[in-house]
N, C-alpha and C positions, 0 to 999 in steps of 0.2 A: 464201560463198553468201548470198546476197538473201535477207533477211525476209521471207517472205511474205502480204501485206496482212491485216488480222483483218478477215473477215465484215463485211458490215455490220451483216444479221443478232446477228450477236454483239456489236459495239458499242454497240447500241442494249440488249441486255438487260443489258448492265454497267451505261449509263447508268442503266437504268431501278432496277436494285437500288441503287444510291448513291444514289436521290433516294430510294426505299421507308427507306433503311436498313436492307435486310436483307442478311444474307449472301450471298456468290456462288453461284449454282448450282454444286452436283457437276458431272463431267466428263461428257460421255456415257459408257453403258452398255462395254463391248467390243464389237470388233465384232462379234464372234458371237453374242453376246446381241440384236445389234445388228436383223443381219441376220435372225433370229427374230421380233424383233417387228417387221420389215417386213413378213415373210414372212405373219405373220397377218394385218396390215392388209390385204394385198394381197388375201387369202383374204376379208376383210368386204367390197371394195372391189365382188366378183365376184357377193356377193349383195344388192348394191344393187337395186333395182326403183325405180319412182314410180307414183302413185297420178295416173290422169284418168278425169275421165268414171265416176269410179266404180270403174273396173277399174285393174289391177295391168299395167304394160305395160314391155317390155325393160327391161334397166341404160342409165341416161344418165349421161353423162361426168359425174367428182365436181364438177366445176369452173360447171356447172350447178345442181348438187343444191343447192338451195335452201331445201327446205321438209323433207327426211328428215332422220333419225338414225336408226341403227343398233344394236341392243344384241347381246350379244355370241352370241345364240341367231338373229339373222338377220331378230330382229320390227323389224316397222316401226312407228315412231314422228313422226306431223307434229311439225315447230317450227318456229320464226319464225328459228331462229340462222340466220347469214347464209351458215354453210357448213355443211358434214359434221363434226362433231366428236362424237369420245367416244375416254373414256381408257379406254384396255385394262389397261396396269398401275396399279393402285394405289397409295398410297405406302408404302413398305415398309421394314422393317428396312436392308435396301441401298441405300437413299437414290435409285435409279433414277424413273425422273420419262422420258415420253415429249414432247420437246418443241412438238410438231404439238397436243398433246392441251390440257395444262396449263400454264399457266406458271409460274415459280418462284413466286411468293407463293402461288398457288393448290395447287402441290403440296406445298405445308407445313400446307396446313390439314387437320389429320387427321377427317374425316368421321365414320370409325368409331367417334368416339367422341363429337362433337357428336351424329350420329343416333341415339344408340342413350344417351347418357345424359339423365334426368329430370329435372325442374324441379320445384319444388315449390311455385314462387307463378309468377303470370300477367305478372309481370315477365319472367320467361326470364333470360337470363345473356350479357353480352356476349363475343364469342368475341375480335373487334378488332377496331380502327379501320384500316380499310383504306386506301391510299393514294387520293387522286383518282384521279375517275374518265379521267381525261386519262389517265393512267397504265398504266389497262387495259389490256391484249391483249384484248381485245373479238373482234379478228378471227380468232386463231389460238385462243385459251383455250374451253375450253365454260364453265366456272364462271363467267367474268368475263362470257361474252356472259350466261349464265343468268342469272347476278346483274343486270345493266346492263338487259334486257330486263323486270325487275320496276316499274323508278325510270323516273318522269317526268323526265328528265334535263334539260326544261325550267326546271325550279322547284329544282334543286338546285345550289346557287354552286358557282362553279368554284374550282378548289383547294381546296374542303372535303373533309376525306376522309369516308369512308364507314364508319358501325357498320355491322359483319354481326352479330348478335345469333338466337339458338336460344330457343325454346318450345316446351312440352309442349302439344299441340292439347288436353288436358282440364283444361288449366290457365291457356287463353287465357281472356281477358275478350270476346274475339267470342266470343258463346255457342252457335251450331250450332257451333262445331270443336269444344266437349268432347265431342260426342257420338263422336267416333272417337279412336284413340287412335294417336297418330306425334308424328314430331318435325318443325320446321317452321324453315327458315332467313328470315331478313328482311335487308334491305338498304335500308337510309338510311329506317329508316320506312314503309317502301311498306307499303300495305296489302293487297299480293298477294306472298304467302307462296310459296318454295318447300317444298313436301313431299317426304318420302322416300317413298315406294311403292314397298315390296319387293315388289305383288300387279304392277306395270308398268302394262297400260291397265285391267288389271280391276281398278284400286282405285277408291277416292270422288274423285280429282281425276280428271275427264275432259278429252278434246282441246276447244277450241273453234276450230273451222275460220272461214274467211272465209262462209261457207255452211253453214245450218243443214241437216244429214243427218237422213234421214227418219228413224232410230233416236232422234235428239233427240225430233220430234214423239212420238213412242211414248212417251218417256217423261212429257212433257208430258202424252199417255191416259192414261197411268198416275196420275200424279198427281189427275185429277179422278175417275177411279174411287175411288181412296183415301180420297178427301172424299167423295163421295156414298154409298160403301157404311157408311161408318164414322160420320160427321160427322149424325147424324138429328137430334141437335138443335140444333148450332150452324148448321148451314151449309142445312140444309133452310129449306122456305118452312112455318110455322105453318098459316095461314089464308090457301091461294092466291087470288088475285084478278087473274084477266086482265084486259087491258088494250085496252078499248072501242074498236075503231080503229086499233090496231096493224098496221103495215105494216112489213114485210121485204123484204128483198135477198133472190131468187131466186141462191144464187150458182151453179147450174148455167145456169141458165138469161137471169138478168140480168132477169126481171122482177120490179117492187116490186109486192105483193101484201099483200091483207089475210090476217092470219094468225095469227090472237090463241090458237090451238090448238099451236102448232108448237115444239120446241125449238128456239132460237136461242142465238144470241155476240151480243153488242154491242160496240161498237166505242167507246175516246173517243183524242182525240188535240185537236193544238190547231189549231182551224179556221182558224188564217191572216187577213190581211187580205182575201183573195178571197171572191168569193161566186157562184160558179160552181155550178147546180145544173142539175137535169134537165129538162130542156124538158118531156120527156114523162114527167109524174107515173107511169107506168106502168112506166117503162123504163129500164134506166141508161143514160148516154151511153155512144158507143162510146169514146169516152176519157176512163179516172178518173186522180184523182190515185192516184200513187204509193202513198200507204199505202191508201188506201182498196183498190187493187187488190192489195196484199199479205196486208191482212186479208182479202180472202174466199179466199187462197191459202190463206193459217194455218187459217178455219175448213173448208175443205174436206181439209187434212189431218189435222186433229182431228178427220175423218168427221160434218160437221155441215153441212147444207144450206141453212140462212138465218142472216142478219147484219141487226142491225139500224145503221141508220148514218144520224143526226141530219138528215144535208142533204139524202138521200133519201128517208129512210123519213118524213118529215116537211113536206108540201106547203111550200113558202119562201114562193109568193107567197099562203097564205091566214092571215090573220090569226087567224079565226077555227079552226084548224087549229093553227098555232103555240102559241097560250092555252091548250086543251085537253091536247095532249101534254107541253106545259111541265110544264102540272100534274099529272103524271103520271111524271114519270120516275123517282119511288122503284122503282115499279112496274116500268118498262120495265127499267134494269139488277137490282131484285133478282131479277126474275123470267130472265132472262140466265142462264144455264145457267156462262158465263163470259164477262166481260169484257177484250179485247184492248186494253190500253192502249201507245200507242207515245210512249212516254217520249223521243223523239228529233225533232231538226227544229224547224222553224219554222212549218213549214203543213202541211199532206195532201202539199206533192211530194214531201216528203222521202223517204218510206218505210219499213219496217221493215227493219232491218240484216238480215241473213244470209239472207232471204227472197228476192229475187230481185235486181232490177239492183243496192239499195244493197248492197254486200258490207261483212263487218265491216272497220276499219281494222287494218292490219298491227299497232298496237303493241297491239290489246285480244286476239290471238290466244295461243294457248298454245305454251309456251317449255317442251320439255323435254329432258335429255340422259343418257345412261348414262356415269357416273363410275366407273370402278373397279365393285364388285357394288353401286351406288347407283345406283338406277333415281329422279332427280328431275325434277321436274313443277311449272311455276307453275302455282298458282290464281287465277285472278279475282276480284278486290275485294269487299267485300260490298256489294251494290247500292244500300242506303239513301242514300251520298252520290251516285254519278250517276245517281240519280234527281232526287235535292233541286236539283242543277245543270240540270235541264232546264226548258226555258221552260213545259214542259206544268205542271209543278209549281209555276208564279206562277199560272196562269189558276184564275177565279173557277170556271170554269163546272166544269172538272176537279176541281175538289175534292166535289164531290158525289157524279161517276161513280166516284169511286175507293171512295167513304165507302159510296156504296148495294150495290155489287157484294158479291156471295155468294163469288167465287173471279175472280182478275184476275191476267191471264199478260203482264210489262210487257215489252217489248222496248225494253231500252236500247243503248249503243254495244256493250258487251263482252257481255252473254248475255242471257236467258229465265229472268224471274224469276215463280216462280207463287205465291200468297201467298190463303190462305182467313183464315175465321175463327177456322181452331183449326190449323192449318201455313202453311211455308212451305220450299219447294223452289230450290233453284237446279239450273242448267243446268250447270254448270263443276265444283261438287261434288255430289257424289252424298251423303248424310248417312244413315242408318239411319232412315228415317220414323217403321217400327212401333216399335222401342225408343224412340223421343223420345217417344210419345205416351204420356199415363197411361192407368190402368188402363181405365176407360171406352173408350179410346179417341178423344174427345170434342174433342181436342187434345192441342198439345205440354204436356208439364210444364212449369210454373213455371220452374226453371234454365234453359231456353231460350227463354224471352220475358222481355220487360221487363213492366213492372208494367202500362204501359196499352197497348202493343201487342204484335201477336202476331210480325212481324217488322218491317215500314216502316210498314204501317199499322193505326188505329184495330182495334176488332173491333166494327165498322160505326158507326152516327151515337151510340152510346151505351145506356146500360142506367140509367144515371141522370138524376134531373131537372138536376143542376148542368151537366151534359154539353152539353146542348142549349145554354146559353152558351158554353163552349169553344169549339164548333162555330161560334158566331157570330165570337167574339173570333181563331180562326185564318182564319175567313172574310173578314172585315172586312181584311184584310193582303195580299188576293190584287188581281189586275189585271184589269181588265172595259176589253172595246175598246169598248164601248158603256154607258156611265154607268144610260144605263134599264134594263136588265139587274138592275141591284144586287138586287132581289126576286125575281125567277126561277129566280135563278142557286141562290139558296137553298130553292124551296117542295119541292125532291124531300126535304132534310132539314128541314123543320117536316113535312109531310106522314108521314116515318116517324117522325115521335114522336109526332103525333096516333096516327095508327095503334097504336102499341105500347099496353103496358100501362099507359103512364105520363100519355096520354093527351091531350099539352099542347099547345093552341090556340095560336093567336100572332095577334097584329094589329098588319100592316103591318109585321113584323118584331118586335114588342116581344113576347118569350114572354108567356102566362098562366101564370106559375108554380103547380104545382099547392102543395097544404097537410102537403106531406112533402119533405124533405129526407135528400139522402143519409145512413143508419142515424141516423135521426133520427124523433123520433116527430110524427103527424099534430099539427099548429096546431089547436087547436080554434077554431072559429067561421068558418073561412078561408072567403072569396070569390074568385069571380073579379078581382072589381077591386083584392082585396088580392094578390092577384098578379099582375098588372097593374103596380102600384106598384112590386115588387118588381125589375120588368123595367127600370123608369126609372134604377133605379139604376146606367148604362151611361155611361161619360165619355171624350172623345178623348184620342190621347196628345199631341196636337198641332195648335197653327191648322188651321182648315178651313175650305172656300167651304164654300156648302150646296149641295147636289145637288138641280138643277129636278126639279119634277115630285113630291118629298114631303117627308114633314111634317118640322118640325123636333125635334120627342120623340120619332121613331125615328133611330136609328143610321143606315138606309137614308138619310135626308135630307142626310147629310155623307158628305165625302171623307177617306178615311183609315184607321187601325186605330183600336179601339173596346175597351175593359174595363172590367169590372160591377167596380166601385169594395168591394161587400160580399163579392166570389167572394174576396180575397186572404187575409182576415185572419178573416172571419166564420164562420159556420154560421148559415145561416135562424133556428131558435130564437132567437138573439141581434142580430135585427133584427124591431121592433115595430111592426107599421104598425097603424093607427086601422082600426078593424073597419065602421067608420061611412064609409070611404072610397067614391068613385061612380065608374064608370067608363059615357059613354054616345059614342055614335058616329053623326057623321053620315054620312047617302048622300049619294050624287052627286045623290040629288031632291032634296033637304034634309029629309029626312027624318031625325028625331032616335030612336034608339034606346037604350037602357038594355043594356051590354053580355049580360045574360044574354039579354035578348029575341032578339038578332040570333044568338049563336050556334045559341039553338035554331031558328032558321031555317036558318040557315048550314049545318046538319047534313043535313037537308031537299033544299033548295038552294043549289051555290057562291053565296056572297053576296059573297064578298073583291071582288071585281070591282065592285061596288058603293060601296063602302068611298069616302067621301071624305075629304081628308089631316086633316079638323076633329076633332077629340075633345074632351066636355066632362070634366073633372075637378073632383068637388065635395069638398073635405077643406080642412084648416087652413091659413091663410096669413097672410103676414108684409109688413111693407111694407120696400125695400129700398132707402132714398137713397144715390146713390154718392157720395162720396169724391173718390175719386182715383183714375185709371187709370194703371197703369206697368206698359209695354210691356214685356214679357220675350222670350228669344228663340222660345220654343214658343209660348207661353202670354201671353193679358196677366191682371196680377194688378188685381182689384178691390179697394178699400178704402171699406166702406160703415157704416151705422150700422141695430144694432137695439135696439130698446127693450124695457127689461123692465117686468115687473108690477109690481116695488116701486121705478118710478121712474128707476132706473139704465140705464146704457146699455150698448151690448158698440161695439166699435172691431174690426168682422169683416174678416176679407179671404177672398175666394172668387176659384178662377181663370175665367176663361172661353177657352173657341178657338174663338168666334165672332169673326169677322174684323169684325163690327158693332161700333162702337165707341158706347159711352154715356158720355156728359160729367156732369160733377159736377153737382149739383143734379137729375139726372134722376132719377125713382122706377121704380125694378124692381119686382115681383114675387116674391115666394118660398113655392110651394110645400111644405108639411114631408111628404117622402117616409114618414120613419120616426125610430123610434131605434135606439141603440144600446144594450142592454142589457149585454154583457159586459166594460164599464169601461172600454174604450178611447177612447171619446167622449164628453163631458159633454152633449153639446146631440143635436139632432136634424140631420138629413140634409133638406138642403133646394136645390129642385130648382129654379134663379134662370130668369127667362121676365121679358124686357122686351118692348114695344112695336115692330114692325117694318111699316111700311109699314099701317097700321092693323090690324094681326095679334099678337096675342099668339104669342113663338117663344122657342124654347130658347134661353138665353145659357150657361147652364154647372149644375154641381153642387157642389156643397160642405157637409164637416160644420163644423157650429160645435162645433169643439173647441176646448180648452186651446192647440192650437198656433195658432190660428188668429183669436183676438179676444183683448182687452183689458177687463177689466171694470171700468165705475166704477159707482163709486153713484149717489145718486141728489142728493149734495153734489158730486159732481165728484171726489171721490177715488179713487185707483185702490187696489185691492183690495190689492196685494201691495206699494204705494207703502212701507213701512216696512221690507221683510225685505230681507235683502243676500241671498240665494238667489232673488231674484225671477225668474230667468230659466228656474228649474228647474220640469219634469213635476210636478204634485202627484196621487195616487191621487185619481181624479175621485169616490171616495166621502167625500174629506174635504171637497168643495167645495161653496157652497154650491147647491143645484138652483139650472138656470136657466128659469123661466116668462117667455116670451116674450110680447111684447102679440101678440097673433093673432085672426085672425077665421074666420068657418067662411063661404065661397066655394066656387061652382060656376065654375068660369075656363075659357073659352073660348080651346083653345090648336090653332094651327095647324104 
C-alpha cells in the first residue's frame, strides 16, 4: 500500500520545531476528545456578532472576522489579530494543545504560573528567549499574534530571537503601573505590556479603537472634574485676570467674538508653513484645516462652547493686534479651562487621530485574546516618548502653550493623554486616580511622579528663581520658522514669573535675578543690576551667526542652545558680584535710563517695546590683547595676556562662538561679571566684548581659573617653573590671590 504524503501543514511544524529546538508536538487529542472540542468551537462559532455603526449586527462568516474575539462566555472583545483566535483548552497535565489556537512553543509556556507568580524587583524574571520572529505562527497562534502585535517589527533584526520576560505592575519602574496590581508579559523590550485581566473589559487596560467612542470623551469630563473639584490650589487661578480683547471661536455657531467672560479650550498645535487665515475677522472660513475642525469637535464634546485658536482668534493682518495678544498669552492658556494639544502632524491638515477623518493607524490599536481562563490585553506605551518624537515638540512657540496650560489633553498616534498639575490620566489605562493622590488630595504622591514633573511635563514655568533659566536653557534648543520670533515666542513665560511671587523682570531676555536663591538666604544689599549681572552669565554650546535685529549680551541675539555657565556647579551665594555694579538702558529715542527708573515706568506702561538693543554697563574691567586664535571644531580658543598688580603676567585662554575672528595684536575688552567664592575658581568671571563694526559686542565668557592661565612674575618666571607636579589642580586657597590691573568703566555695549 502507498505511503500517504505528510501534510504540508505538518511538514512545516516539524520544520519549524528543529530550527526552535524544541520537542515534537504530542499527537492529536482522540478522536472523540476530538470531535468535542470541535463541537464547542462550533457552538462559539454561532455566537459570533460584529460591531457597526455602533450597534451589534448578524454573525458574519469567521473568515471575515477581523477585528473580534471571543471569550468563552460569548463577550465580545475588538483586536487588531488578523483572524478569530482563542484557545479553549489550556495546557494541561495531558499535554492536549488545540492546533487552530496555539502552537507548540506557545502551548509550553505555562501562563498559570508566569501570571500569577511575584516579582520582587522591577527587573521581572526572564521566562525565554523565544525563536525569531520569522518563526512565528502569527497567522494561526493567538499568543504569537498577541506577542508580534506589541514590537515594532521594523526596528527589531531579523533572526534575533525574542526575550518574553514577566513583571509585577507594583514593582515596574514605569510608575503609574505600581499603582495596580497584575502581572504583565513584555516582548523584545516593547514598551507596551501585555496584561492579565481576570476583570476582562472592566479592568484598567482599556480597548483603543480606530475612533475615539463618546464613553472615551466621558471619561476625559471626568478627569477635568477631578482636577477642578479637588485640585483648588495647584491647578485653580490665584488672582484671575481676563484677558483685554480676547476673542473666541463660536464652535456652534462659527463666529469669532469678543469674550473675555466665557469658559473656553485653547488650542496649540504646529502651524505649518501656510498662512491661511480668515478673511473675515468675524467669521471662520467655510473650510478649516483638519485639526482646527477636530478641536472644536473635541471641545464641543467636552460640552464646551468656545475655543480659542491663535490664527483666528487673533486679527494676522494687524500688527498692532499681534503685539498685544503675544503679550498676553500666559493669560490666554492659563486662563483655558483646558488646553487641546495635537501632538501629531506637520501642520493644522493633519488632524486629531481618532476624531474624525484621521482614524488611528492599525498597529497603535488594541491587541487582545482569551487564552485558556487568561483574559490578555495590550496596553499602550506611556506617552512621554511619542510625544518627544513629534515635530510639535521641537517648535519654540509650543513650548510655552504646554508650560502655561492649567490641564492639557494631547492627542498623539496611539491615545488621549490628559496631564494637570498635580495628575495625569491616560486613555488606554485606567489607574485608580483617588488612591494615587495624597491625603490633601492636591496631587499624586511622590512614588508616582518624578522629582520635577508631574508626568511629561513641568508643573507649569516654575516655583523657583533658578527655573526661569532652565526655561530659557530648554528654550534656546527648540526651532522658530521665523528667527524674529525668538522673544515672543518666550514673553507668556517671563510674563508668568513677573506675575508670581518671585516677581522677576527680564530685559530683552536677560532675567533680573531677584536677591534669593533656591533655599538659600536673601543677598544682603542686592540690586537690580546685581542681577542683571547674574543673568550674563549665559554662554553658547557652540559657533553662532548673531541673529539680526538684537543685541549681542542677550542669548536672543545668537543662534543656537545657550547655558548659565554658574546654574552647573554653583549656588548664588557662592558668586560675588560688585554691589557698586550699573545697569542703564537705552530707547529707541535715545534716551538713557538708569535701569530702576525705566522699570518703574515699565510697571505703569509697556515700555519693552521701547527698549533699544544698546545698554550701558558701568563696573570693573580689564584690558584683553590677543595672542593667538586656534580654530576648534565648536569653538575657537583665545590666547591672550593679563596683567597683574605686582607686575606679573597670567598667559589666559578664553573660548569664543563668535564667528568674528580677532587677530593678534588686537585689544578686547573684559568685563569682570563676578567671582567665585567656593574655591573652585581662583580669579573672577569675565565677560570678553571686542569692537564690531564700531559697536562694542559680545565675543565670549570665561573664568580665569588654574585651568585656564599661566602665571609668571613680574621677572618672567613661571610660578610653578621648579615642581615636577606642575601640571596638577592646586586648592586655590594655597595660591597666591590674583589682583588684576583693572579700571572702573561705563561700556557701551550693543
Amino acid at each position: 500500500m502507498a505511503k500517504i504524503p505528510e501534510p504540508t501543514w505538518e511538514r512545516k511544524r516539524k520544520l519549524a520545531d528543529a530550527v526552535n529546538n524544541e520537542p515534537p508536538a504530542p499527537e492529536p487529542p482522540p478522536t472523540k476528545l476530538r470531535k468535542e472540542i470541535e463541537q464547542k468551537m462550533s457552538q462559539l462559532d454561532e455566537s459570533i456578532v460584529t460591531a457597526k455603526d455602533g450597534r451589534y449586527h448578524a454573525r458574519i462568516p469567521k473568515e471575515r472576522l477581523e477585528s473580534l474575539a471571543v471569550n468563552e462566555r460569548g463577550d465580545i472583545y475588538p483586536t487588531i489579530l488578523p483572524s478569530f483566535r482563542q484557545s479553549s483548552v489550556a495546557p494541561s497535565k495531558r499535554r492536549l494543545r488545540v492546533r487552530s489556537n496555539l502552537c507548540t512553543r506557545c502551548a509550553k509556556i505555562d501562563l498559570d504560573t508566569l501570571l500569577s507568580r511575584p516579582h520582587k524587583t522591577q527587573a521581572g524574571q526572564l521566562v525565554k528567549n523565544l525563536s525569531p520572529v520569522s518563526n512565528w505562527e502569527i497567522d494561526s497562534c493567538a499568543l504569537c499574534s498577541l506577542l508580534s502585535s506589541t514590537m515594532d517589527l521594523r526596528y527589531w533584526p531579523s533572526g534575533r530571537k525574542v526575550p518574553l520576560r514577566t513583571y509585577s505592575s507594583n514593582k515596574m519602574g514605569n510608575k503609574p503601573w505600581n499603582s495596580i496590581s497584575t502581572n504583565l508579559l513584555q516582548a523584545g523590550y516593547s514598551e507596551r505590556y501585555i496584561v492579565s485581566q481576570p476583570e476582562g473589559m472592566e479592568g484598567p487596560v482599556k480597548i483603543i479603537k480606530d475612533e475615539i467612542e463618546e464613553t472615551n470623551f466621558d471619561s476625559v469630563k471626568s478627569w477635568i472634574s477631578l482636577c477642578q473639584d479637588k485640585h483648588a490650589k495647584i491647578c485653580s487661578i490665584e488672582n484671575h485676570s481676563s484677558v483685554p480683547g480676547l476673542k473666541l471661536i463660536g464652535c456652534i455657531t462659527s463666529d469669532i467674538i469678543l469674550a473675555e467672560d466665557k469658559p473656553y479650550l485653547a488650542l496649540s498645535y504646529v502651524w505649518g508653513s501656510g498662512s491661511e487665515v480668515s478673511e473675515n475677522p468675524n467669521k471662520l472660513p467655510e473650510t478649516l484645516p483638519n485639526t482646527i475642525e477636530d478641536a472644536i469637535i473635541v471641545a464641543k464634546k467636552l460640552g464646551y462652547r468656545y475655543l480659542w485658536v491663535d490664527r483666528y482668534c487673533i486679527d494676522q493682518e494687524s500688527e498692532e493686534e499681534k503685539a498685544d495678544q503675544c503679550r498676553k498669552m500666559d493669560l490666554i492658556y492659563q486662563n483655558a479651562d483646558l488646553t487641546i494639544i495635537a501632538a501629531t502632524g506637520e501642520d493644522p491638515t493633519y488632524g486629531l487621530p481618532g476624531v474624525s477623518l484621521r482614524k488611528r493607524k492599525p498597529q497603535h490599536l488594541t491587541a487582545c485574546s482569551k487564552i485558556g481562563k487568561h483574559f490578555l490585553i495590550s496596553a499602550e506605551s506611556w506617552p512621554k516618548e511619542a510625544v518627544e518624537e513629534t515635530k510639535w515638540k521641537t517648535r519654540a512657540w509650543t513650548y510655552q502653550e504646554a508650560l502655561l496650560s492649567r490641564r492639557r489633553l494631547v492627542f498623539t498616534e496611539q491615545q488621549m493623554y490628559f496631564e494637570c498639575y498635580g495628575m495625569y490620566c491616560c486613555e488606554s489605562v485606567h489607574f485608580p486616580l483617588q488612591t494615587m493622590h495624597r491625603k490633601d488630595m492636591q496631587g499624586f504622591k511622590s512614588v508616582f511622579c518624578s522629582e520635577k514633573l508631574v508626568g511629561i511635563f513641568p508643573k507649569g514655568v516654575g516655583t523657583t528663581s533658578i527655573e526661569i533659566v532652565r526655561r530659557i536653557e530648554e528654550y534656546s534648543e527648540l526651532n522658530l520658522t521665523n528667527p524674529s520670533d525668538i522673544l515672543w515666542g518666550m514673553l507668556g513665560i517671563f510674563n508668568a514669573f513677573q506675575r508670581s511671587r518671585l516677581g522677576i523682570h527680564h530685559c530683552l531676555g536677560i532675567p533680573i535675578l531677584p536677591s534669593m536663591a533656591q533655599r538659600a538666604k536673601p543677598i544682603e544689599g542686592w540690586t537690580p543690576s546685581m542681577g542683571f549681572f547674574f543673568g550674563l552669565f549665559w554662554d553658547l554650546q557652540e559657533r553662532s551667526e548673531r541673529r539680526n535685529g538684537f543685541p549681542s549680551w542677550s542669548w536672543t541675539g545668537w543662534y543656537g542652545p545657550v547655558n548659565w555657565k554658574w546654574a552647573d556647579t554653583m549656588t548664588w551665594p557662592e558668586v560675588t558680584i560688585d554691589p557698586g555694579v550699573r545697569l542703564s538702558v537705552e530707547l529707541i529715542d535715545g534716551q538713557i535710563l538708569k535701569w530702576e527708573a525705566f522699570q518703574e515706568i515699565n510697571t505703569k506702561h509697556n515700555m519693552l517695546s521701547r527698549l533699544s538693543n544698546i545698554i550701558y554697563l558701568a563696573a570693573w574691567t580689564v584690558d584683553i590683547p590677543i595672542v593667538k586664535r586656534e580654530k576648534q571644531k565648536d569653538k575657537d580658543e583665545y590666547k591672550a595676556i593679563l596683567k597683574l598688580d605686582d607686575g606679573g603676567l597670567l598667559d589666559w585662554q578664553f573660548e569664543s562662538t563668535s564667528t568674528i575672528e580677532f587677530l593678534p595684536g588686537q585689544v578686547c575688552k573684559g568685563i569682570i561679571l563676578g567671582h567665585d567664592r567656593s574655591g573652585l575658581s581662583t580669579g573672577p568671571a569675565i565677560l570678553v566684548i571686542g569692537k564690531v563694526n564700531n559697536t562694542m559686542e559680545r565675543v565670549g565668557l570665561g573664568w580665569v581659573d588654574q585651568w585656564y592661565y599661566k602665571r609668571w612674575n613680574k621677572d618672567g618666571v613661571w610660578e610653578f617653573a621648579n615642581e615636577e607636579d606642575n601640571h596638577l589642580w592646586r586648592n586655590p586657597d594655597l595660591l597666591e590671590p590674583l589682583e588684576l590691573v583693572r579700571s572702573w568703566e561705563e561700556i557701551r555695549l550693543g
